[in-house]
Residue, then its C-alpha position, 0 to 999 in steps of 0.5 A: x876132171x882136168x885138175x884130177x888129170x893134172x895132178x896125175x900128170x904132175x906126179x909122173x912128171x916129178x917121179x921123171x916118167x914120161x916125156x910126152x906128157x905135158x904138165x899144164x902151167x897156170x902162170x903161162x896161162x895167165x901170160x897167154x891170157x893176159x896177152x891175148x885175152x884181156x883186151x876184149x875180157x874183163x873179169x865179169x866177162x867170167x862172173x856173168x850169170x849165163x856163162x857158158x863154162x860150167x866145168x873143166x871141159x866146157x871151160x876148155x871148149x870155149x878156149x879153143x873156140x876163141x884162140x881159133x876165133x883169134x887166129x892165136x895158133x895155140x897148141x893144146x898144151x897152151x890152150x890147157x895152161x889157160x884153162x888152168x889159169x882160169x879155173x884157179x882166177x875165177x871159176x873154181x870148179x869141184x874135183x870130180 
């Protein structure tokens, strides 16, 4: 669902539609990510066999959960740049 939305909103924003629309950045969320998540994730903290993310939203759910547990102050923009990021390193989830 989120990589079909981002594929959309990749196309509007290459035929130079639409400004308020964001187009998700993976490269930025691994950057996030790498700041300010890495120091209590490991990698199999996303392999684990009772992970609570089971698709793109749930995936989404627990990042906005814990950039407020963190205080981190990310925007939606940035919380979905990391989702990105995630689901492209370690969960792969199915294009519904």
């Amino acid at each position: 669902m989120i990589r079909q939305f981002l594929s959309i909103v990749s196309v509007v924003l290459a035929l130079g539609g639409g400004t308020s629309v964001f187009a998700a950045d993976a490269s930025r969320g691994s950057l996030l990510y790498d700041t300010a998540c890495v120091a209590c994730h490991t990698d199999q903290a996303h392999w684990r066999e009772k992970r609570l993310a089971t698709d793109p939203v749930s995936l989404a759910a627990q990042v906005r959960h814990w950039a407020g547990v963190a205080r981190l102050g990310w925007n939606e923009e940035e919380i979905q740049d990391v989702v990105l990021y995630l689901d492209a390193a370690f969960y792969r989830f199915p294009v519904r």
